[in-house]
N, C-alpha and C positions, 0 to 999 in steps of 0.2 A: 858597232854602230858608228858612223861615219857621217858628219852634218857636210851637207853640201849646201854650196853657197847658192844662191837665187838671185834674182834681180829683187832689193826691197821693197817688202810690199806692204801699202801700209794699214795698217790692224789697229784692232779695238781692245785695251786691255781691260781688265775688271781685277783690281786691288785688293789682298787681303791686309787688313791694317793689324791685325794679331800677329800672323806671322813674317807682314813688310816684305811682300813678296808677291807677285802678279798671280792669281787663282785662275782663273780663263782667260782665253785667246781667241776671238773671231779674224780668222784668214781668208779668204778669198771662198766664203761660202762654209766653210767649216769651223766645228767650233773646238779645241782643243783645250781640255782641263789639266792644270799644272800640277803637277804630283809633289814636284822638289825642284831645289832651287841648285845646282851644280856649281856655279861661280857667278862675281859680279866684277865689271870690269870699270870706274869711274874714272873716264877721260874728261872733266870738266875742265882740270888744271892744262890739260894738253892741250888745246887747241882755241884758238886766237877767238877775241869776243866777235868777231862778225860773221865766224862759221859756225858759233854755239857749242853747248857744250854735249855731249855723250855719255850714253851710260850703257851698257850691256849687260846685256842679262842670260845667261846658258844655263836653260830651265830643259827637267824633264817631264813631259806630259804623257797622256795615257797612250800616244800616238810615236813616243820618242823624242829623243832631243831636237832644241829647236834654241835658235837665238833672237833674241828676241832685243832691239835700239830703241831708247830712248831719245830724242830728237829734239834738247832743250830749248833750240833759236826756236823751231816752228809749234814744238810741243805737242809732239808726233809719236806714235810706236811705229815702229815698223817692226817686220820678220824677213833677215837680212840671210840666212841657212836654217834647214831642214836635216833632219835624220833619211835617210833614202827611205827606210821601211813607213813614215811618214806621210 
């Protein structure tokens, strides 16, 4: 399985606060339920305070993996790659 990138697009997440970790995804009409959490990538330290900071998230859903930004300056999700079979 193979994430291809996309132009981001920006999405609605819903939180689980037990396991700190995104449970749904609403994308461009469809709704994708998170299964697991594959890696988290926190670029806050990297990048300069007027581009904000980042956080990535490489989550698997019932649909396949999916990458899912956090967008700290606008405080924003987006879905940045997809799984093809997705």
């Amino acid at each position: 399985m193979a994430l291809t990138k996309i132009t981001p697009t920006p999405a609605r997440v819903q939180w689980d606060r037990r396991l700190a970790r995104p449970s749904i995804v609403r994308v461009a009409g469809r709704q994708l339920t998170v299964t697991g959490l594959e890696a988290m990538r926190d670029e806050t330290a990297a990048y300069p305070a007027e581009r904000g900071p980042r956080i990535t998230y490489l989550v698997e859903t019932d649909a396949g993996l999916a990458s899912l930004v956090f967008d700290g300056r606008r405080r924003r999700w987006f879905v940045d790659a997809l799984d093809e079979a997705a």
